[in-house]
N, C-alpha and C positions, 0 to 999 in steps of 0.2 A: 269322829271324822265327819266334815261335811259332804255333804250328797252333793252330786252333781247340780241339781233342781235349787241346791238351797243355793250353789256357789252362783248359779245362771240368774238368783232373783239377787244377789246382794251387786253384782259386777255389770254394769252392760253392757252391751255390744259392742263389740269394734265400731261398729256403723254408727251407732248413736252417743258415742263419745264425746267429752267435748272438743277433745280437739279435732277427729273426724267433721264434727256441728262448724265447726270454726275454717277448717280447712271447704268443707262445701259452699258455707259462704265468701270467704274468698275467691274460688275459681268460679261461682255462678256470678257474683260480683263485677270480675273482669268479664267474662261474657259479656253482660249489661255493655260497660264500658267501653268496648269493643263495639257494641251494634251504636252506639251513642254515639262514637267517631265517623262510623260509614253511615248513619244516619247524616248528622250534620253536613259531611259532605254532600251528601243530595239535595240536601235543603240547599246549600250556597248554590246550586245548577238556576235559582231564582233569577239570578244576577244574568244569568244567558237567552232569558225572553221565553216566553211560552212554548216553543215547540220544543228547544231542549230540556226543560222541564217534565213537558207531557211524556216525550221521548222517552225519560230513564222512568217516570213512573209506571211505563208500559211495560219497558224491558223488566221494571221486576216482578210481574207479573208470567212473561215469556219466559224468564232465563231458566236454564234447563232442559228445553223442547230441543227436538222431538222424546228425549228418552225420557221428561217428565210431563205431565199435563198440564194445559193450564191454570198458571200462579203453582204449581206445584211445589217450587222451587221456592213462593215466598209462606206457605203454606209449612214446610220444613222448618224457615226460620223461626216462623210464629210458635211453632211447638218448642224447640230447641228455647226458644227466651220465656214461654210460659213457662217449660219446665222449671226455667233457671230461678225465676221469678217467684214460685211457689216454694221450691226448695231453699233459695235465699231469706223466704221470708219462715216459712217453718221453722229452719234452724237459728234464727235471730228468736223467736217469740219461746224455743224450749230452754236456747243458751240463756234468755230475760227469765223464763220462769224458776231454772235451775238456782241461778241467782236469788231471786225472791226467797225462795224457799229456805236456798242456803243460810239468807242473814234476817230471818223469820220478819219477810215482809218488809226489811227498811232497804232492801240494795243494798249495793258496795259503799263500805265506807271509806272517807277521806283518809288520808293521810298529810299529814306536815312535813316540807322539805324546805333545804334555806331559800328557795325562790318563792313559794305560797305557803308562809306559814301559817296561815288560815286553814289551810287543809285543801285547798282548791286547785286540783291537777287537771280538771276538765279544760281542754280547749270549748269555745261556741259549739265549732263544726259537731263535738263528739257529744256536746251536751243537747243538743237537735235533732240527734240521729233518728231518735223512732220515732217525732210527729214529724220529721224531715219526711219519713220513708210515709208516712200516711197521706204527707200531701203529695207527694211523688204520685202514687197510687192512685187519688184521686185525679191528679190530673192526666195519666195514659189514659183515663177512661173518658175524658171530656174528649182526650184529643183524637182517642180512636173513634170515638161518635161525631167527631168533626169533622177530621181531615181521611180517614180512610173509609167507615160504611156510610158515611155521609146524610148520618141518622138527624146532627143537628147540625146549621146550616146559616150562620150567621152573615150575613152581608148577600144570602141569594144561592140558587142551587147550579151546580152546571156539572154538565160530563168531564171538565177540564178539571186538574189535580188544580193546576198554574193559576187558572181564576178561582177556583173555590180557596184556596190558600191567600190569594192577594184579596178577595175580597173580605175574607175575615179579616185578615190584619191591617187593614182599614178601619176598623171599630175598636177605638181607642179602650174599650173594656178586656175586649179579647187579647189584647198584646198586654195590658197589664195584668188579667188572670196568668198570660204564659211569662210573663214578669217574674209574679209570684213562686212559682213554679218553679223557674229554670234559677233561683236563685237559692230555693231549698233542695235541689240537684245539685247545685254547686257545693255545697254546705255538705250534703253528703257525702260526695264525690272526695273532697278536702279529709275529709276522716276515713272512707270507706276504700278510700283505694292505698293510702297509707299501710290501714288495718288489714289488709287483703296481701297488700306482698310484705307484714311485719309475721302473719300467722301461715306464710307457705315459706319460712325462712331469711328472708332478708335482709332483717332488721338483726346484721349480727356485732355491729359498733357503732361509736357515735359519732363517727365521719359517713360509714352508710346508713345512718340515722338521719342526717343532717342530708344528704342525696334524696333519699324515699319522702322527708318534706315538700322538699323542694318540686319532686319531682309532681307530689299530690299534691301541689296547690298547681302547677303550671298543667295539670291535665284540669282540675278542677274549672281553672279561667277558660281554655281554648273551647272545651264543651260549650258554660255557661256564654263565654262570649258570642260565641260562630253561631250556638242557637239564636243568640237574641238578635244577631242583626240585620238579618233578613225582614223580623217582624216591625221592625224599627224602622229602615229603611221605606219598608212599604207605606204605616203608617205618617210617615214624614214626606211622600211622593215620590221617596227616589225610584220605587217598582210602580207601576200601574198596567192595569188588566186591559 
């Protein structure tokens, strides 16, 4: 009869399961996707001229007071999407290595169906996802050193959210880095939010198959689009500082 020790090394965890691994990344996933929407709304506040701009960049710093401290309340979120962030990427890099390991080092293999009898079931969006997710990565941390600690400072430094934002996207480099970018978010978005409500249940016929499509490519576009056109805008003169 096996020991307890021996049953606890061969089984693991409920928490480290894959389907638990799978299930965290889908709800830290939506998280994301969630701050990406009320993100982007703030960003569109461009179109209302520098003091409602500055205005909500304040308020999120304020919101909360008196019973939080200051930015307390944007301090919260910050933790809340790190968490999400590191847990989303953990659980992708053990369910990638479980895989490896499963099929000694080549991945999943293909299969043949009568629409890719070649073996090729990958959409783009799904076959991009982990340098998707590396350029993602890279790019919060250009944007967090641009647009929020204001560490780098392309087009000029200012106390203003509204002018330090419009004067970047004024230098036709900086809208095409966040080009790059929001177009490899889109791509992830197209796969990762699909994959996020097919592994919390949804995906349980091929009419609400064909809905949860539909539905991740049209969250996919609204993000990728509302990001990019504020930057576009400005660099083409319709915002100026």
């Amino acid at each position: 009869m096996a020991t307890d020790s021996s049953v606890r090394t061969r089984n693991p965890t409920v928490a480290r399961s894959t389907v638990a691994l799978k299930a965290a990344m889908a709800v830290t996933g939506l998280i994301m996707v969630l701050f990406l929407l009320v993100h982007m709304y703030g960003n569109l506040k461009l179109f209302y001229g520098q003091a409602e701009f500055d205005d909500y960049a304040y308020h999120l710093r304020t919101m909360g007071q008196p019973y939080l401290p200051y930015s307390g309340g944007l301090w919260i979120i910050r933790v809340v999407l790190l968490v999400s962030v590191l847990t989303h990427i953990a659980s992708a890099f053990t369910l990638w290595a479980r895989s490896r390991r499963a099929t000694g080092g080549r991945g999943g293999g293909r299969y043949q169906s009568t629409r890719a009898r070649r073996g090729v079931q990958r959409s783009y969006s799904s076959f991009t996802m982990r340098w998707g997710g590396v350029t993602i990565a890279l790019f919060v941390v250009y944007h967090l050193l641009h647009l929020t600690t204001d560490t780098i400072h392309p087009g000029g430094v200012s106390s203003s959210a509204y002018v330090r934002t419009v004067n970047g996207f004024e230098i036709w480099w900086v809208v095409l880095s966040y080009t790059v970018a929001l177009i490899a978010i889109g791509f992830h978005l197209r796969h990762g939010f699909w994959a996020a409500l097919a592994s919390l249940g949804a995906n349980t016929s091929r009419r609400r198959r064909r809905h949860l499509n539909a539905l991740a490519v049209a969250v996919a576009v609204v993000i990728t689009v509302g990001f990019l056109v504020p930057p576009y805008t400005v660099l083409f003169g319709g915002i100026t500082a």
